[in-house]
N, C-alpha and C positions, 0 to 999 in steps of 0.2 A: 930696361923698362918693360921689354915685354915678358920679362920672367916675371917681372913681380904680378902681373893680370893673373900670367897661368897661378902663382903660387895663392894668391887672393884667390879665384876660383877654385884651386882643387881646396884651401880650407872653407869655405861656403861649402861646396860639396860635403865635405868632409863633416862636417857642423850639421848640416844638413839629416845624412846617414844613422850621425850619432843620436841626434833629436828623434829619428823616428822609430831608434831602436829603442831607446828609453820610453817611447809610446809602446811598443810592444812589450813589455817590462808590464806596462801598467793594462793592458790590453788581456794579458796575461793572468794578474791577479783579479781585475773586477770578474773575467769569465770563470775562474775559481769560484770566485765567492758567489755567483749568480749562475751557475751551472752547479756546481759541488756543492756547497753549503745549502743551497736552494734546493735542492734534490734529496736532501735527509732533513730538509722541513716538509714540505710537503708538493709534489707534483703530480700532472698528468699523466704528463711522460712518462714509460717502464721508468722506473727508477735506474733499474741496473744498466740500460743502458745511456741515458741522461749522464749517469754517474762518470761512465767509461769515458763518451764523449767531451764532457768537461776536464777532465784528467788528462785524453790526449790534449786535445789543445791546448790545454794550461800550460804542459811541459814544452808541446813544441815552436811555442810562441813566445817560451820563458827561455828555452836554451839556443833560438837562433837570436834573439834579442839580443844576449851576452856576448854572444859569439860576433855581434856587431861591434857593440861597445868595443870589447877588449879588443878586436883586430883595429878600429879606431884609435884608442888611446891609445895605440903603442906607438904612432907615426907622429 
């Protein structure tokens, strides 16, 4: 009985993880598109640097994202 608590909590958990990496997935692409796309229509901001900025973050919120995902669905 009380394995199955732990085992229902760690998929909550797990469920959990997974939901918020797929937030960053998507967290990922709107700052692309509103950082980077946004920045060769037309901004305040340097461009070039606007541009850099939306690029890092784009990648590193795009490849810890996945990195969530996949260590998730593999369990």
């Amino acid at each position: 009985m009380g394995n199955v608590k732990r085992q229902t909590k760690r998929n909550r958990l797990s469920l959990f993880f997974l939901n918020f990496a797929k937030l960053g997935i998507d967290i990922a692409k709107l700052s692309f598109a509103s950082l980077v796309l946004g920045t060769i229509i037309k901004g305040d901001i340097p461009q070039s640097t606007l541009l850099t900025a939306g690029i890092i973050f784009s990648t590193v919120a795009a490849t810890f994202s996945i990195f969530l995902i996949t260590m998730l669905e593999e369990k």
